[in-house]
C-alpha positions in Angstrom: -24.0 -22.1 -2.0 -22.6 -18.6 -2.0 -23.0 -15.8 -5.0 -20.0 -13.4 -5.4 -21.2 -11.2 -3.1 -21.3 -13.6 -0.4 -17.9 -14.6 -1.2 -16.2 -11.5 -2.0 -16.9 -10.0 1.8 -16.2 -14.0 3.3 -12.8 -14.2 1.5 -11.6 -10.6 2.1 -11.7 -9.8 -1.8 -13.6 -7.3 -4.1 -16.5 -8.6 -6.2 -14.3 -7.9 -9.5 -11.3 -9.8 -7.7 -14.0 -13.2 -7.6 -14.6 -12.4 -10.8 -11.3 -11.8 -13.0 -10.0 -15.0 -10.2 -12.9 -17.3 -11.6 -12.8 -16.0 -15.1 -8.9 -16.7 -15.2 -9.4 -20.5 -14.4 -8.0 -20.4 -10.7 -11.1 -21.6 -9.1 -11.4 -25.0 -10.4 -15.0 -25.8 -8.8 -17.5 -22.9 -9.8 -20.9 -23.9 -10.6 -23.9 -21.5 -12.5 -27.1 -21.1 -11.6 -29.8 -21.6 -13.5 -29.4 -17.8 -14.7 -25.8 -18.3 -15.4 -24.5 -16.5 -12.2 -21.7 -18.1 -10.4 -22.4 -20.0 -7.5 -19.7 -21.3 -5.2 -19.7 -23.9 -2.1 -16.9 -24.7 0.8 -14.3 -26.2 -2.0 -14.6 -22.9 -3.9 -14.0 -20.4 -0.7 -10.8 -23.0 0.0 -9.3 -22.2 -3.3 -10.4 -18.6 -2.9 -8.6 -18.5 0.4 -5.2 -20.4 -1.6 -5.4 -17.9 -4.2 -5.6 -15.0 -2.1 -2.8 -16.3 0.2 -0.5 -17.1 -3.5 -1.6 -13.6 -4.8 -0.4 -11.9 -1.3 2.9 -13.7 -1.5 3.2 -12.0 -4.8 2.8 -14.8 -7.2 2.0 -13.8 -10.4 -1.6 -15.1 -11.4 -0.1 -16.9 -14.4 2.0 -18.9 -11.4 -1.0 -19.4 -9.7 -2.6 -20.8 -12.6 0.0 -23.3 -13.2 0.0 -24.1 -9.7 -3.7 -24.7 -9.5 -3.8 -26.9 -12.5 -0.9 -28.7 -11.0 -2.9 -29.7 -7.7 -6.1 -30.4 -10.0 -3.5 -33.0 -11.7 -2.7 -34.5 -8.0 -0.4 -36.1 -6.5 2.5 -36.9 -8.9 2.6 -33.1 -9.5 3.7 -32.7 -5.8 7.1 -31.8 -7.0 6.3 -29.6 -9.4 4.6 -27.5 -7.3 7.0 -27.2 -4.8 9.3 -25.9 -7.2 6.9 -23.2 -7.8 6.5 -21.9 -3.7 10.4 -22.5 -3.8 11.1 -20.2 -6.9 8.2 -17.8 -4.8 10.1 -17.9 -1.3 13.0 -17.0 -3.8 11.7 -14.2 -5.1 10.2 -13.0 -1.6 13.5 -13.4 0.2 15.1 -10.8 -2.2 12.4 -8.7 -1.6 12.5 -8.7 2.0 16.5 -8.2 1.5 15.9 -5.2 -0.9 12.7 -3.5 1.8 15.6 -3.8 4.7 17.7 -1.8 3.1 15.1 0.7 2.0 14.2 0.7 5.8 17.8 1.0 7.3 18.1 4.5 4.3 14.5 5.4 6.1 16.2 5.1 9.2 19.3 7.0 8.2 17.2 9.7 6.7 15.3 10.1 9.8 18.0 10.4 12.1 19.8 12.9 9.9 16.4 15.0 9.8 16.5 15.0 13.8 19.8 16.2 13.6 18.7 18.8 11.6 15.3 19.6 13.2 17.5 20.1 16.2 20.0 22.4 14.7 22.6 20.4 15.5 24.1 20.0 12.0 22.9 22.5 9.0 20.1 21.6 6.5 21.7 20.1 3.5 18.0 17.4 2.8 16.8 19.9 0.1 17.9 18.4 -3.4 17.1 21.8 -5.0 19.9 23.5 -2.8 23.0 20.8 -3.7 25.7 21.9 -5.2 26.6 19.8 -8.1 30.0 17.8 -5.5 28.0 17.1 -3.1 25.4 15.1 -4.9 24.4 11.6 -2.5 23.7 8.7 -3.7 21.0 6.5 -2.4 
């Protein structure tokens, strides 16, 4: 059996993060003590590490609630929950479509500031210094 310590530094995540996870109801299989402290086995870490991987794919907790309750139901809920990772990969392709166009304006940026640095085109990346026509959009 592991205490929260044990399992905050095995699973990667912050004492209060083992907390506020087993307080919300998304580790089905904590056990207490005999002084009421949490006490968690192998099944416990495996949710942690399910959790943690959910949370970093940036499920909302409330998702990951309904999706551990789901798989606490069993089988006949297989369905179910692969309409939640499907509405998740969803989400997390439009993200990745929305931080590769924030990296191609990085990119652009950092070009024109090369061009700049090398005085080969005139300083115009100071906002304050725009004239009102020549205001850029993102």
């Amino acid at each position: 059996m592991y205490t929260v310590k044990e399992v905050a530094a095995l699973a990667g995540l912050s004492e209060h993060t083992v907390r506020y996870y087993t307080d919300r109801g998304l580790i089905p299989c904590v056990k207490r003590d005999k002084n009421n402290n949490r006490s968690f086995d192998e099944e416990a870490l495996n949710w942690f590490t399910g959790v943690k991987c959910l949370k970093a794919c940036g499920m909302p907790i409330d998702s990951i609630k309904e999706y551990v309750d789901l798989c606490l139901e069993g089988d006949a809920t297989i369905e179910r929950r692969q309409k939640i990772i499907l509405e998740q990969k969803a989400a997390a392709e439009i993200q990745l479509r929305e931080a590769e166009q924030r990296l191609r304006y990085l990119e652009k940026k950092a070009e024109h500031y090369a061009a700049v640095a090398s005085r080969s085109i005139p300083d115009d990346t100071n906002p304050g210094k725009w004239a009102k026509k020549t205001r850029k959009a993102c």
